[in-house]
C-alpha positions as CSV (number, residue, x, y, z in Angstrom):
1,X,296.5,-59.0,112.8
2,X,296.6,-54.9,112.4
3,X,297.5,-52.9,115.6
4,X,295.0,-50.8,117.1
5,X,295.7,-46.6,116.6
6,X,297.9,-44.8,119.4
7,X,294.6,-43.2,121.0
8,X,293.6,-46.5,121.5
9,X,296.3,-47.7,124.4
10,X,296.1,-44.2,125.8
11,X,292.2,-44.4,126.3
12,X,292.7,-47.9,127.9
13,X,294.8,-46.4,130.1
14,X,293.7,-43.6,131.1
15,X,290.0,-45.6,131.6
16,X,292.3,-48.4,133.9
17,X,293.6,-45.3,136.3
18,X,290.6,-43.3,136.2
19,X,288.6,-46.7,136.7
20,X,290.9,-47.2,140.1
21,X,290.2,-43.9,141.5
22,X,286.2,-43.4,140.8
23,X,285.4,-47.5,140.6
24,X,286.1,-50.6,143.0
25,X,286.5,-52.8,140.6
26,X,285.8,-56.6,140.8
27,X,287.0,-58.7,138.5
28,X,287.1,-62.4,137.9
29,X,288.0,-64.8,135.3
30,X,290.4,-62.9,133.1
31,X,292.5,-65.6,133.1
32,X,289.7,-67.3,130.9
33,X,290.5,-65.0,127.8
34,X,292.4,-66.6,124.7
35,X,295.5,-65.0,123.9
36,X,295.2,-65.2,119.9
37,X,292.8,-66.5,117.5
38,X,289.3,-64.3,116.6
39,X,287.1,-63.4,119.4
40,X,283.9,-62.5,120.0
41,X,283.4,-60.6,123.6
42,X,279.9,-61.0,124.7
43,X,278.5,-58.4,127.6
44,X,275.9,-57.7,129.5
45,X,274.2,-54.2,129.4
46,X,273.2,-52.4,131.4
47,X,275.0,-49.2,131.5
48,X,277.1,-47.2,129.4
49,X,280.1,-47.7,131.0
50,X,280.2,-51.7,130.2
51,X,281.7,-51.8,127.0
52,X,284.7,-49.2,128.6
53,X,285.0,-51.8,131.1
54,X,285.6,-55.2,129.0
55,X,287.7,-53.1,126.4
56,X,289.9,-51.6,129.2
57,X,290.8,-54.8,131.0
58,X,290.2,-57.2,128.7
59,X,293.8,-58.4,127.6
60,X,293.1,-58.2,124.0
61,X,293.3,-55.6,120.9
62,X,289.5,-54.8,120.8
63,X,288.2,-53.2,117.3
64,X,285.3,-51.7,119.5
65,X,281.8,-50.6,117.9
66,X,279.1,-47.5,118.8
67,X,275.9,-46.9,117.8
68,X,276.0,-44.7,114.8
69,X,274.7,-41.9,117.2
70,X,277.8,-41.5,119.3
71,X,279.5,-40.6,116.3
72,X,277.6,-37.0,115.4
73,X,278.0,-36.1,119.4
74,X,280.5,-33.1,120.0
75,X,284.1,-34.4,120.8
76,X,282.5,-37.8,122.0
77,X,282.4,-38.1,118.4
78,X,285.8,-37.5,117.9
79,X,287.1,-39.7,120.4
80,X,285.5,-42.8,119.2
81,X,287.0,-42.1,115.8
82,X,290.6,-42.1,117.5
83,X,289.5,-44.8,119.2
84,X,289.0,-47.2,115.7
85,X,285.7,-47.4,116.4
86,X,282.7,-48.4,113.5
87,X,279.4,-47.5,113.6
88,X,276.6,-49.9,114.6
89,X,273.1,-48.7,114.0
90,X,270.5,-49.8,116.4
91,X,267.2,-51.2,116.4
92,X,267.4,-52.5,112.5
93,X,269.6,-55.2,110.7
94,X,272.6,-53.3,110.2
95,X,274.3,-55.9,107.6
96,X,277.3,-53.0,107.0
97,X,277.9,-53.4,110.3
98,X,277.9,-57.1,110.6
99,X,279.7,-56.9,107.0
100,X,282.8,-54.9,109.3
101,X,283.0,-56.7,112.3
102,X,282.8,-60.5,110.5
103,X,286.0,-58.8,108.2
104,X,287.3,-58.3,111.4
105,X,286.7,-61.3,113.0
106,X,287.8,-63.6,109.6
107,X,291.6,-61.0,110.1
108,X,292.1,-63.0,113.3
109,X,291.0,-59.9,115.7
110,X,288.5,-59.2,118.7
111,X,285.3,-57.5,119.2
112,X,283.2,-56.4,122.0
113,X,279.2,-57.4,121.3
114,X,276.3,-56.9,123.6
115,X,273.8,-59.6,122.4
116,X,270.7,-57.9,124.0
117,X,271.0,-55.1,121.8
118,X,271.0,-52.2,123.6
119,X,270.9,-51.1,127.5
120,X,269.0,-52.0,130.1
121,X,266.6,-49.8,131.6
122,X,266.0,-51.8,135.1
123,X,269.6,-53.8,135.0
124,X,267.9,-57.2,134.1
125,X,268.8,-59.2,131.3
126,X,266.9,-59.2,128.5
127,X,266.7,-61.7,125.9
128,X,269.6,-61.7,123.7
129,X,269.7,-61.5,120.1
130,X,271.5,-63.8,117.9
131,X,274.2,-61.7,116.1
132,X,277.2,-62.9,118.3
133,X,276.3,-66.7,117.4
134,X,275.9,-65.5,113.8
135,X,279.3,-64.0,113.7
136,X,280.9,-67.1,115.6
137,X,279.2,-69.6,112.6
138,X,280.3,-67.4,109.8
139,X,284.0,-66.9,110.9
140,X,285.1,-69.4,113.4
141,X,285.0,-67.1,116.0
142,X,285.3,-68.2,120.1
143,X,282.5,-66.0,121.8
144,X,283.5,-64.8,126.0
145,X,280.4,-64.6,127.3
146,X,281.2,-61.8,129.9
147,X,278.7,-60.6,132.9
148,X,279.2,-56.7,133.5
149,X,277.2,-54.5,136.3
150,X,277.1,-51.9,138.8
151,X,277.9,-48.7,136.3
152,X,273.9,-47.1,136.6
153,X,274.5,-44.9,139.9
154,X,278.2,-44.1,138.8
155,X,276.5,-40.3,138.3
156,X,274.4,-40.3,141.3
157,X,277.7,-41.4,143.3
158,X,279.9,-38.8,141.5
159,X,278.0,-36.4,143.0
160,X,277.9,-38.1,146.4
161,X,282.0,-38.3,146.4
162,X,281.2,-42.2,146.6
163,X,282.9,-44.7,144.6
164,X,280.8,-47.2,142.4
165,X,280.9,-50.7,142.9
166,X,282.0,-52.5,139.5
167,X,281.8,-56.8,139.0
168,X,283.2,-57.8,135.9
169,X,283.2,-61.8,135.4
170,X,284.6,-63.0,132.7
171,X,283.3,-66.9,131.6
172,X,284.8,-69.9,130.0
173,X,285.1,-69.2,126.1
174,X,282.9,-71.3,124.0
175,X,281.7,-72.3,120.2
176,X,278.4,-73.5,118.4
177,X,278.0,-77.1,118.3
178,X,277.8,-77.4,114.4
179,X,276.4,-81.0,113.3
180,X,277.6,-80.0,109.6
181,X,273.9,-79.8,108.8
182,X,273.4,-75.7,108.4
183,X,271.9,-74.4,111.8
184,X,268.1,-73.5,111.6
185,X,266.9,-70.1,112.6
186,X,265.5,-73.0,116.5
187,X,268.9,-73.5,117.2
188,X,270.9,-70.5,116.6
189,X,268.1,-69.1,119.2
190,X,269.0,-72.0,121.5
191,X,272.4,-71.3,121.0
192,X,272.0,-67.4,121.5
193,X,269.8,-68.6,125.1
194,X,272.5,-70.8,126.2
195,X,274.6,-68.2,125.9
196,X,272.8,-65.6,127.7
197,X,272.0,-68.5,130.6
198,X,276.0,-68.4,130.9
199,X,275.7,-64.7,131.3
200,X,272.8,-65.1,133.8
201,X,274.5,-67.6,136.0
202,X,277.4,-65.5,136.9
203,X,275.2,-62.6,138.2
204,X,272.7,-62.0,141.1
205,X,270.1,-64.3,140.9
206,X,267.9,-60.5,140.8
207,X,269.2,-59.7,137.5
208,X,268.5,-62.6,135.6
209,X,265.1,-61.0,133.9
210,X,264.0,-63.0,130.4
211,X,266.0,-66.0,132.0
212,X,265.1,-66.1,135.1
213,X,263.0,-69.1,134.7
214,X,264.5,-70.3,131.6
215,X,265.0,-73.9,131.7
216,X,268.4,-74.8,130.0
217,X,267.6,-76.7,127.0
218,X,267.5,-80.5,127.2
219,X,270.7,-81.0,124.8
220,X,273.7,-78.6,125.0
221,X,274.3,-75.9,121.8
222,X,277.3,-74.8,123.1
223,X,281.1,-76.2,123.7
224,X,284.0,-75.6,125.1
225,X,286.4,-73.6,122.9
226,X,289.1,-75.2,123.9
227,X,288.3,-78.6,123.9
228,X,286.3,-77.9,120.6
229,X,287.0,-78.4,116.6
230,X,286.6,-75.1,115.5
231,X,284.1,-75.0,113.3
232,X,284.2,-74.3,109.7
233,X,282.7,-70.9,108.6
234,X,279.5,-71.2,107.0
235,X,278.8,-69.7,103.6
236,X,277.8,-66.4,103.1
């Protein structure tokens, strides 16, 4: 397991203080996150902030990714470089990308993945897509399904002198259920559901969006990690 660059544990902390002066910060279930062992950290998205949030008090060596974007921007640009980020591009199949962060996943380490794909416009959830299951079948990987909101007025309240109101919940980890058949295209989307429905259920009932009146399916997909046999990667 390689150790994050310097910049790294200085951004976390200077996002923890600055998060403790402009945030109120409510956060649950960190006692839920493995210690060791690959990990795939699955958020909510509805802001930009979200990501800064699980990677800051998350207690785990993140190898974060940004959309390919971030990394042209003047000093923002820079700054994610320090930070060991790699470049995701949105809105395609970005196989280098999921090349990189299943490497870093099969080395033992941690990522941060928001299954919908990109932000929400009205804070709802929207369905999620299935490349955090994907990367859990192909490496072994747990998956944190983690529930993140409050960051879309943080602007608007800046200029108000208001602090925003942050919830961070962090669920139980979990893995696929593998049958040692190879999982059809129906059930890593059941899977990818189930795991957005874990999402859902620790937010306001308002949020929910795509699953608001999604039935849980009639047979779990999903297990507990710890309880679970881990399951053998499948082959590429």
């Amino acid at each position: 397991m390689t150790t994050r660059p310097w910049f790294y544990y200085f951004g976390n902390w200077f996002l923890r203080n600055a998060f403790r002066i402009l945030m109120r910060m409510d956060l649950r279930g960190l006692e839920n996150v493995p210690h060791t062992g690959a990990l795939v950290i699955a958020i909510s998205h509805s802001s930009f902030w979200d990501p800064l949030f699980a990677g800051a008090y998350i207690a785990r060596d993140v190898v974060p990714m940004a959309k390919s974007e971030v990394f042209k921007w003047f000093i923002i640009g820079w700054i994610v470089k320090w930070y060991g980020a790699f470049p995701v591009r949105r809105g395609q199949v970005d196989t280098s990308a999921f090349k990189t962060a299943l490497r870093i996943l099969q080395n033992g380490e941690c990522i941060i993945i928001a299954p919908e794909g990109h932000r929400s416009e009205t804070g709802e959830l929207q369905r999620g897509r299935e490349g955090a299951i994907m990367l859990s079948l192909r490496s072994g990987a747990a998956i944190l399904p983690v529930a993140v909101w409050g960051g879309k007025p943080f602007w608007k309240n800046i200029i108000r002198l208001r602090r925003t109101e942050i919830k961070m919940y962090v669920g139980e980890p979990v893995l696929p259920m593998v049958t040692g058949t190879k999982p059809t295209r129906q059930s890593i989307a059941a899977m990818s559901d189930e795991l957005m429905l874990r999402i859902a259920a620790m937010m306001p009932p308002e949020m929910h969006g795509y699953y608001a009146n999604h039935a849980p399916a009639s047979a779990p997909h999903l297990q507990p990690y710890r309880a679970a046999t881990m399951p053998a990667p499948a082959e590429n």
